[in-house]
BALUM-227958 format. One line per field, with one value per atom (N, C-alpha, C): residue number from 1; residue in three letters; atom name; x, y, z. Coordinates in steps of 0.05 Angstrom, whole numbers. Layout:
residues N
nr = NUM,...
rest = ALA,...
atom = CA,...
px = X,...
py = Y,...
pz = Z,...
END
This chain:
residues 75
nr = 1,1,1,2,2,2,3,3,3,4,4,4,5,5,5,6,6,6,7,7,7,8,8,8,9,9,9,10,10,10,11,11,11,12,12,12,13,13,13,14,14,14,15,15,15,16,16,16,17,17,17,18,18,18,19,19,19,20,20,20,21,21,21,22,22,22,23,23,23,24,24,24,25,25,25,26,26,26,27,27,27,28,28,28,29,29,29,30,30,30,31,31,31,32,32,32,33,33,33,34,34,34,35,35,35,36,36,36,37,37,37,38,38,38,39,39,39,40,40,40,41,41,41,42,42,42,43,43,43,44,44,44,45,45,45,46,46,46,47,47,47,48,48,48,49,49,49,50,50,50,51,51,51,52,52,52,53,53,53,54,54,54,55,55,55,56,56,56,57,57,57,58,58,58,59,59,59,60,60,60,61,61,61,62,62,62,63,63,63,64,64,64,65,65,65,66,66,66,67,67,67,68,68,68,69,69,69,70,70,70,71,71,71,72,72,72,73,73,73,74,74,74,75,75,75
rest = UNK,UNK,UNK,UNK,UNK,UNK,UNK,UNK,UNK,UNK,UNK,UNK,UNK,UNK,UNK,UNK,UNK,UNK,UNK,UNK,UNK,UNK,UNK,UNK,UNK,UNK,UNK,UNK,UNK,UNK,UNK,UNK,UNK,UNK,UNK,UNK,UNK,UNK,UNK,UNK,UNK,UNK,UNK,UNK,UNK,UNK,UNK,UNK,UNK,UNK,UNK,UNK,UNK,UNK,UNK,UNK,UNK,UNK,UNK,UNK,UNK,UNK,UNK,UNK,UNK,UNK,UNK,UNK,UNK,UNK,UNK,UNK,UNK,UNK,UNK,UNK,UNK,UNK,UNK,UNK,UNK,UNK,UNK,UNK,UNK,UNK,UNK,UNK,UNK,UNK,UNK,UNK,UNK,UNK,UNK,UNK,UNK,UNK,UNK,UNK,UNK,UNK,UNK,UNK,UNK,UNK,UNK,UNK,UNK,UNK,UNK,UNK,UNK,UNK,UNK,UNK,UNK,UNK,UNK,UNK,UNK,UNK,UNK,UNK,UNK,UNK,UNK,UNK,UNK,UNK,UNK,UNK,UNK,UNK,UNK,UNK,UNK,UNK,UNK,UNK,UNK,UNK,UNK,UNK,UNK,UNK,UNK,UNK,UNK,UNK,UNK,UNK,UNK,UNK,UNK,UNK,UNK,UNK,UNK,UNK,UNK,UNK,UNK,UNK,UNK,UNK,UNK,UNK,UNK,UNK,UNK,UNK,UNK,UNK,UNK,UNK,UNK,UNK,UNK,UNK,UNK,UNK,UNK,UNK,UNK,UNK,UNK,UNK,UNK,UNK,UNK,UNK,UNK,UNK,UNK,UNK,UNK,UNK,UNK,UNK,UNK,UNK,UNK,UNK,UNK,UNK,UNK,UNK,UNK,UNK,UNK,UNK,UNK,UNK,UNK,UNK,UNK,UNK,UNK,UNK,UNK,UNK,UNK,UNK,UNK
atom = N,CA,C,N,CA,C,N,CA,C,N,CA,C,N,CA,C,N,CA,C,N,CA,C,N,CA,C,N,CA,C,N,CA,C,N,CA,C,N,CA,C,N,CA,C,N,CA,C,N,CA,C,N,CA,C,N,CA,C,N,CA,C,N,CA,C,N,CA,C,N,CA,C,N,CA,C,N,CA,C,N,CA,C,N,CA,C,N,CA,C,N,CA,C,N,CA,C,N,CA,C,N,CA,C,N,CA,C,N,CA,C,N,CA,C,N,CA,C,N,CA,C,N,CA,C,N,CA,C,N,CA,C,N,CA,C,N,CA,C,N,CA,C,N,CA,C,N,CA,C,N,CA,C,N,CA,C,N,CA,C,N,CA,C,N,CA,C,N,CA,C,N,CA,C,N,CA,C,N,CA,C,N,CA,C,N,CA,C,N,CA,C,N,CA,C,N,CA,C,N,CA,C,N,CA,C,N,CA,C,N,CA,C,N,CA,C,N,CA,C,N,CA,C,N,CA,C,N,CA,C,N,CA,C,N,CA,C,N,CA,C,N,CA,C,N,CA,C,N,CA,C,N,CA,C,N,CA,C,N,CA,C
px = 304,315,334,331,351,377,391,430,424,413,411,395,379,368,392,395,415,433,450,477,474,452,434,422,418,420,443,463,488,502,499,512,510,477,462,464,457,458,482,495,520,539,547,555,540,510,498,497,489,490,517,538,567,580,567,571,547,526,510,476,462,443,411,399,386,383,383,385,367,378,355,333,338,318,304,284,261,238,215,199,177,151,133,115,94,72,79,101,109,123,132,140,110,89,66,63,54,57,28,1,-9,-4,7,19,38,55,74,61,37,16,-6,0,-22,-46,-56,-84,-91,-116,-136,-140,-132,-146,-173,-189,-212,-219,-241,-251,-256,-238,-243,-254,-280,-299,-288,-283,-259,-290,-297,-324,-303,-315,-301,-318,-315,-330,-320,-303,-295,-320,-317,-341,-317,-328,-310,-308,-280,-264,-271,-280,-277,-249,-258,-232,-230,-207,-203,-214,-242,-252,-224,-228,-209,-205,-219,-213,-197,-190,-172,-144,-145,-119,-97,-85,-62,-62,-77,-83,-99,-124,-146,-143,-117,-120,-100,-105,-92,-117,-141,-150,-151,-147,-162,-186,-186,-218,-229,-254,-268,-263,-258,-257,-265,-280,-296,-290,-284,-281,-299,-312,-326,-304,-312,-303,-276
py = 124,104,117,108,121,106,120,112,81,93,54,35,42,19,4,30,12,9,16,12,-28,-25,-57,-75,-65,-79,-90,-75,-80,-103,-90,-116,-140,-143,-168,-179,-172,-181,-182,-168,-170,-197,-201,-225,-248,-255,-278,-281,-246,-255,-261,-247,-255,-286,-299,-322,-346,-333,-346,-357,-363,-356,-336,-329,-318,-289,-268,-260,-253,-246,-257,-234,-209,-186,-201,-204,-207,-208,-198,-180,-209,-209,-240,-226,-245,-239,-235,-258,-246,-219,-203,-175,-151,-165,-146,-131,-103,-92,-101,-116,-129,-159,-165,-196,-191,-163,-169,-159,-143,-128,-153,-170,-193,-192,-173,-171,-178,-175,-190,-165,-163,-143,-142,-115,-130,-117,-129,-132,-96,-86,-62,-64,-54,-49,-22,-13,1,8,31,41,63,60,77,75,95,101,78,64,43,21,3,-16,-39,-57,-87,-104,-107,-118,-101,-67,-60,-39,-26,-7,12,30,52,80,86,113,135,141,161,185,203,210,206,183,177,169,169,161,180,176,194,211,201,205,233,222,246,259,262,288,275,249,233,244,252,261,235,245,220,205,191,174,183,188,188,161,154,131,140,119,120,88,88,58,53,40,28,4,7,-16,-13
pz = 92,110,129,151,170,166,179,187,204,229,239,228,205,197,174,160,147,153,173,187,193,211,218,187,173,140,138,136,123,134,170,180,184,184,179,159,140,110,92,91,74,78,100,112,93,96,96,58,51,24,13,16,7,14,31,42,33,24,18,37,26,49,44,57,68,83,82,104,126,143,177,179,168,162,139,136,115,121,96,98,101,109,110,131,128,151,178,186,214,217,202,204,208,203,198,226,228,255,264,261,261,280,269,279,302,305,326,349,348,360,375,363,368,366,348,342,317,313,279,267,242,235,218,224,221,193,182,145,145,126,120,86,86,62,51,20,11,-6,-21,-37,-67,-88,-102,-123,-136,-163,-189,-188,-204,-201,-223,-230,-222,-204,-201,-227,-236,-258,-280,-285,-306,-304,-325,-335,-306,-305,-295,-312,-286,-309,-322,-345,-357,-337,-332,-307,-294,-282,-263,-274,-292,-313,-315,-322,-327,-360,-372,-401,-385,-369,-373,-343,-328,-314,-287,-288,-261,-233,-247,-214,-192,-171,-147,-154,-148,-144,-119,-125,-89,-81,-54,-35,-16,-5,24,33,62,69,100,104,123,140,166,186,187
END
């Protein structure tokens, strides 16, 4: 984190939370750089050697080595 982001944290927020409140930095879809960009983002297809809703192969575990998974993503 840089010095002016949190310099700009503190001064924003400390106030609202010590006083109660909200504060005016918060994280939500309208923060997405996406959204402030004004564009759609479009359907990215994600491929991996995992089976949809089964286990994590041992392999990839931390038990059996922590290797990467191959991933490949389309679109």
């Amino acid at each position: 984190m840089d010095l002016q982001h949190a310099m700009r944290s503190i001064i924003r927020g400390v106030p609202r939370i010590a006083l109660g409140g909200v504060p005016a930095e918060r994280a939500g879809v309208s923060r997405l750089a996406w959204r402030r960009l004004g564009v759609r983002p479009t359907g990215i297809r994600l491929f991996s050697d995992f089976t949809d809703g089964g286990d994590i192969p041992f392999a990839h575990s931390a038990d059996g080595g922590g290797f990467a998974p191959p991933l490949s993503w389309a679109d």
